[in-house]
N, C-alpha and C positions, 0 to 999 in steps of 0.2 A: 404289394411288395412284402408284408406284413407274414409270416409263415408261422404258426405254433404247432410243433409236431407233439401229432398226437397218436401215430402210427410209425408205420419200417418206412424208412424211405432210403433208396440208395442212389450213390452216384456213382459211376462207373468212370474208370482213366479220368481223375480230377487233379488237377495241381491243387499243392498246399501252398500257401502262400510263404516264401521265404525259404522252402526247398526247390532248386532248382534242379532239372532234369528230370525229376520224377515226377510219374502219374500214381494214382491211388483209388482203389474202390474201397468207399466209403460207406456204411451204414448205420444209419439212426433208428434206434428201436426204443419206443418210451420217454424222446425226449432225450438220450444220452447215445455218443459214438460208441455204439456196440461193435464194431468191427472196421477197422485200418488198414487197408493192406496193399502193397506196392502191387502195380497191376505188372503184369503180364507179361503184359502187352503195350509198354510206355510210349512206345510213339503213336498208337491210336488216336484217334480225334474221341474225344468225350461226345456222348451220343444225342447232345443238344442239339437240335436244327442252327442252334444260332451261335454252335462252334466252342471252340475253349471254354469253360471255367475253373475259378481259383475261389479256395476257401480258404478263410479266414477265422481266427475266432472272433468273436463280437468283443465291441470296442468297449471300456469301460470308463465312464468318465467319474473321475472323482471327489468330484465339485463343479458342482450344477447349482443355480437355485429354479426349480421348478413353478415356483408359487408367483416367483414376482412377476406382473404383467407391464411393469413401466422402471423405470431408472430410481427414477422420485419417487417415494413410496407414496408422499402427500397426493400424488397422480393416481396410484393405484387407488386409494382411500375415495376417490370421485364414484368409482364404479361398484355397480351394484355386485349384488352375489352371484348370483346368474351368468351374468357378464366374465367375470372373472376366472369363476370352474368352468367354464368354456374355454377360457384364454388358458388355463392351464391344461384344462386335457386337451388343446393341440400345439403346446409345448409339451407334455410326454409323445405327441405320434410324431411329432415333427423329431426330435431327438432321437425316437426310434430309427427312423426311415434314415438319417443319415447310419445307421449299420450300431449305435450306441443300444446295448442291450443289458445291460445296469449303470447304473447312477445312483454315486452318494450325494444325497442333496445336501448341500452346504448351509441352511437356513432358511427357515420359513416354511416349511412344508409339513402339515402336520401326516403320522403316520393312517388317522380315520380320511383323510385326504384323498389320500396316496390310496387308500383300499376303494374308498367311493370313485374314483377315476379311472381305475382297473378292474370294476365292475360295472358301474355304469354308462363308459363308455367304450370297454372292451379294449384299455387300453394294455399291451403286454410286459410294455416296461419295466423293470425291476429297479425298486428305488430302494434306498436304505436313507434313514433321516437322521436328522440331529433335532429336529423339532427347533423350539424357539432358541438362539444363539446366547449368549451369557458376553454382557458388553459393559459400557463404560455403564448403564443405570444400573447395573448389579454389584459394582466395587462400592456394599454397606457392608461389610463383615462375614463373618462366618456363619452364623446363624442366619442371613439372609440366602446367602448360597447355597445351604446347606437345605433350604425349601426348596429356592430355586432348583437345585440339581435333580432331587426327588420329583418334583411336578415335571420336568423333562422328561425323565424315566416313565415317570408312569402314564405317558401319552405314549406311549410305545415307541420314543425314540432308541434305537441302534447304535448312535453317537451321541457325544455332547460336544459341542463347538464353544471353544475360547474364543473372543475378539481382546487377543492380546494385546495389538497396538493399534494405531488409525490408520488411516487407509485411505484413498481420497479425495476425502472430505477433510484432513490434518497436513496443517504445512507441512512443508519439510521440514522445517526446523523442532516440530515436535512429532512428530509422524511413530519415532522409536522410541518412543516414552510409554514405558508399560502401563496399560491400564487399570491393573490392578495389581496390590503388591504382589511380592513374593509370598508370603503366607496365604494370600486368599486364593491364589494361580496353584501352591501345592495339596491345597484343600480342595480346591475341583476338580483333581486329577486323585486324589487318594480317592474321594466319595465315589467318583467315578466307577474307581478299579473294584472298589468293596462290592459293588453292584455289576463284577462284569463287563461293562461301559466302555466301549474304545472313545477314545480322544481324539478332536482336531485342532490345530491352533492355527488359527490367523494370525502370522507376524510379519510384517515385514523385514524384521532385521533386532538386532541389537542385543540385549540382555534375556528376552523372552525365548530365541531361542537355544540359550542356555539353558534356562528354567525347565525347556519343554522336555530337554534330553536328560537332565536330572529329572525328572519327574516322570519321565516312563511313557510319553504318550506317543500314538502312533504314528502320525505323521505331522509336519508342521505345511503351511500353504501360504503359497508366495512366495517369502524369503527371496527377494531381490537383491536385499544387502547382507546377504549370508560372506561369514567371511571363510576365507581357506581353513582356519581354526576348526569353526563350526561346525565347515564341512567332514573334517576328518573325524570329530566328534558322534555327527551323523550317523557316517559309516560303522562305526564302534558299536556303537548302540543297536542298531538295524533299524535306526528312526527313519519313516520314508520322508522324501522331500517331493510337494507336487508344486509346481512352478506357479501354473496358471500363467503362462506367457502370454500368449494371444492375445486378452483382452486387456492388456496395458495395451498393445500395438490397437490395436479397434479404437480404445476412450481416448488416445493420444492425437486423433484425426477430428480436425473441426467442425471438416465437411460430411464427417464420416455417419454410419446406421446411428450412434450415439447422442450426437450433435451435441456435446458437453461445451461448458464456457471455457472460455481462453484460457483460466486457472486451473483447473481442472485437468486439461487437456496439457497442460504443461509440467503437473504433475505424473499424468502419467507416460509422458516421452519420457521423464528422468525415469521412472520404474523398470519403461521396456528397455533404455538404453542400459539399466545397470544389471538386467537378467541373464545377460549370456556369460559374464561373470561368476554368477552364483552358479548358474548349472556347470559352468566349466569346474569349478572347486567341485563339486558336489561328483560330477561323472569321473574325475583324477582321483576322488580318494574312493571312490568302489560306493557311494551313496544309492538307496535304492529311489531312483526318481522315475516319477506316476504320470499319467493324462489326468489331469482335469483341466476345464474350460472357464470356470467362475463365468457362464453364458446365464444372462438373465433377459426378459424379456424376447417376446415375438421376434424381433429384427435380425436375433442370433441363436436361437434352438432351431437346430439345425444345421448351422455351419461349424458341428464340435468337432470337425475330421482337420479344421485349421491350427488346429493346437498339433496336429503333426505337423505340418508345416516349421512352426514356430519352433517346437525342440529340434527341428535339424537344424535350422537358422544358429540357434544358438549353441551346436556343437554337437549334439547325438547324430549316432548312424542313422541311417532310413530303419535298421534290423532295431536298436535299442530305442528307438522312437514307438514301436510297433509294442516292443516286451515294455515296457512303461503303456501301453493305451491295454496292454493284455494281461499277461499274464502276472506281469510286477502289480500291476493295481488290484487284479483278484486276490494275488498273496498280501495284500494290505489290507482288503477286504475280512481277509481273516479266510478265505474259500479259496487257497492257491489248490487243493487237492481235489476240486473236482470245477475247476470253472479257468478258463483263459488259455484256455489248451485245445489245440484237435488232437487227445488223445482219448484212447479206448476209456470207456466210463466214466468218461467226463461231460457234464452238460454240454447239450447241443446248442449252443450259442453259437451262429455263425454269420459269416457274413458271406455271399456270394457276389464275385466281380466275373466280368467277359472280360475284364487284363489282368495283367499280375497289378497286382495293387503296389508291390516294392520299386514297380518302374513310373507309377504314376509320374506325372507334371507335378501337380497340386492337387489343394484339397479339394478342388471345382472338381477337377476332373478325374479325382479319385470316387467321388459323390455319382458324377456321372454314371459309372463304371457298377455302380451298384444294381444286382439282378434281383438279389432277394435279400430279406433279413432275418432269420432263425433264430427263435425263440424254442430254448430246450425244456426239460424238466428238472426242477432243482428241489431238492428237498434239504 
C-alpha cells in the first residue's frame, strides 16, 4: 500500500478530492507535484482497470504518542527492548497505512528512535517529536527547567510539550489546576523560543490557556473546557487549537479497545461530552483547529482517520474537518508552503481512494477506500 516516489509518475483524468466535477493529470517528479492540470477530457474514466480515483493530500495527525505500547506505562515497563521497537515500528506502519503521512508525536518518542525505525525497518513515516514531555515532576524552579529544556533540545526534539494541567488520571475537581506556576510555564516558553523551539500545551481548560496565549506558543491540545473568551483570544493570536476528540469517546466505553475502570471512564464521558462545545466556540470565532488523535498503543494506530468522524460530530464541515487533518496542521507544523496541498511543488504526500473520500460513511469505510499511500520528498 506503502508508495515512496522516487521517479515521474503520472495520473491521468483523477479527481481531487473536494473538487467536484473536475478530472486532473497529475504528475509527480522527485517526490513533489510537478504538474496539475484540469484534463481535457473530464468525463473520461481515469485509466485504472479498477475505475475512478480520488487524491488526497496525506493526513496529518498532530498528536500521536508513538512509543507507547500499553495504556499503563508500569505495563510497558514488563517488556523487554526488543519487544517493544517492534510494537512501535508497527504503530508507525500501521498509522501510515491508515493514509497518516506525518505525525507530531506528543511524548515519549525519542528523535534517534524515530531515525532507528525509519531505517531499520524502512519505516516512511514522517514524525516530529517533543522528546520527554515536562510535567508535574519538573515544577522545581527555574534552574531545573532550564536543564530540563536544553536536555530536550538537544536529543533532537522539534517540540517541547507542557503538561499544563491533569488529565485522566485528576478528578475533576482538580483536573484545571495548573501544574506549574505562572513564572515557570512563561520560562519554558521564553527558553523555548530563544532556541527556535515550537510549543505544545496540554490543557484541558482554565487559566493555562491564558498563560499559553500570552506566552506565544503554538498550539494548545484538548481544551475541552475552553471557553467562548478563550476562544476568541485563540483566534487573535493565530494560536492553533487540536481537540483530540475521539479518544475521550474510545476511554469513555468500558467495554471498549481501552477497557479503562468505571472512574476513568466517567471521567472521560464528562471530557467527550464537553468537547463539542469548545470546538463550537473555537470554529464561531475563526480559530485555527487541527487533527490529532492522542492514539496510543496497538489497539488504535490505525484508526486515526476517526478523529474525522469526531470533529463533524462536533460541528466542522466534512470540507473543514479535511483542512484541519491537511493543510491547517502542515501550517502549524510550521511546512504550510510546501506540504498539505495537491499543489504544484508541493510534497507528494498523498493519499489514493476508489470513492470520493468527502462522500464516505465513516472512518471504516473511508479506510476501506484506501488504494495507496504516497510518501513525497521533503526537504
Amino acid at each position: 500500500m506503502g508508495n515512496n516516489i522516487q521517479k515521474e509518475l503520472t495520473y491521468h483524468n483523477i479527481f481531487v478530492a473536494g473538487i467536484d466535477g473536475k478530472r486532473f493529470n497529475i504528475t509527480i517528479s522527485n517526490g513533489r507535484f510537478s504538474s496539475i492540470a484540469e484534463s481535457v477530457s473530464p468525463y473520461a474514466q481515469q485509466n485504472s482497470p479498477d475505475g475512478d480515483l480520488w487524491i488526497s493530500p496525506g493526513v496529518i495527525d498532530l498528536h500521536t504518542h508513538l512509543a507507547w505500547t500499553d495504556f499503563n506505562h508500569t505495563d510497558q515497563e514488563k517488556r523487554d527492548e526488543l519487544e517493544i521497537e517492534v510494537m512501535q515500528a508497527q504503530a508507525f506502519e500501521a498509522t501510515f497505512r491508515a493514509g497518516v503521512t506525518s505525525v507530531r508525536d506528543a511524548g515519549g518518542l525519542l528523535p534517534s528512535t524515530v531515525k532507528h525505525i525509519g531505517q531499520h525497518y524502512s519505516q516512511p513515516l514522517r514524525v516530529y517529536t517533543c522528546g520527554d514531555m515536562l510535567g508535574a515532576g519538573d515544577a522545581r524552579g527555574l534552574k531545573h527547567l532550564e536543564r530540563r529544556v536544553t536536555e530536550i533540545i538537544d536529543s533532537g526534539a522539534s517540540w517541547i510539550k507542557i503538561l499544563a494541567t491533569g488529565g485522566l488520571g485528576s478528578s475533576p475537581d482538580t483536573v484545571l489546576n495548573p501544574i506549574f506556576s505562572e513564572e515557570e510555564f512563561s520560562f519554558i516558553v521564553r527558553s523555548a523560543r530563544a532556541r527556535n523551539i515550537k510549543v505544545m500545551v496540554h490543557t484541558w481548560g482554565g487559566p493555562t490557556v491564558d498563560w499559553s496565549i500570552d506566552a506565544g506558543v503554538e498550539s494548545i491540545e484538548h481544551g475541552m473546557y475552553l471557553t467562548e473568551d478563550q476562544a476568541n483570544r485563540l483566534a487573535q493570536t493565530r494560536t492553533a487549537f487540536v481537540p483530540t476528540a475521539s479518544i475521550y469517546r474510545i476511554a469513555a466505553d468500558p467495554s471498549g479497545v481501552l477497557s479503562l475502570d468505571r472512574e476513568i471512564c466517567d471521567r472521560a464521558a464528562r471530557a467527550a461530552e464537553a468537547h463539542p462545545k469548545a470546538v463550537s466556540y473555537a470554529k464561531r470565532a475563526g480559530v485555527r483547529i487541527a487533527f490529532g488523535t492522542d492514539f496510543a498503543t496497538p489497539s488504535l494506530h490505525g484508526r486515526n482517520l476517526e478523529e474525522l468522524d469526531t470533529l463533524i460530530d462536533c460541528g466542522l464541515t466534512r470540507k473543514e474537518a479535511w483542512q484541519a487533518a491537511t493543510e491547517f496542521a502542515a501550517e502549524i507544523l510550521g511546512y504550510g508552503d510546501r506540504l498539505g496541498r495537491i499543489k504544484e511543488n508541493y510534497t507528494a504526500d498523498a493519499i489514493l481512494f476508489n470513492t470520493d473520500p468527502y462522500k464516505s460513511q465513516n472512518a471504516k469505510a473511508l479506510r476501506e477506500s484506501i488504494v495507496s499511500v504516497i510518501q513525497g520528498q521533503f526537504e
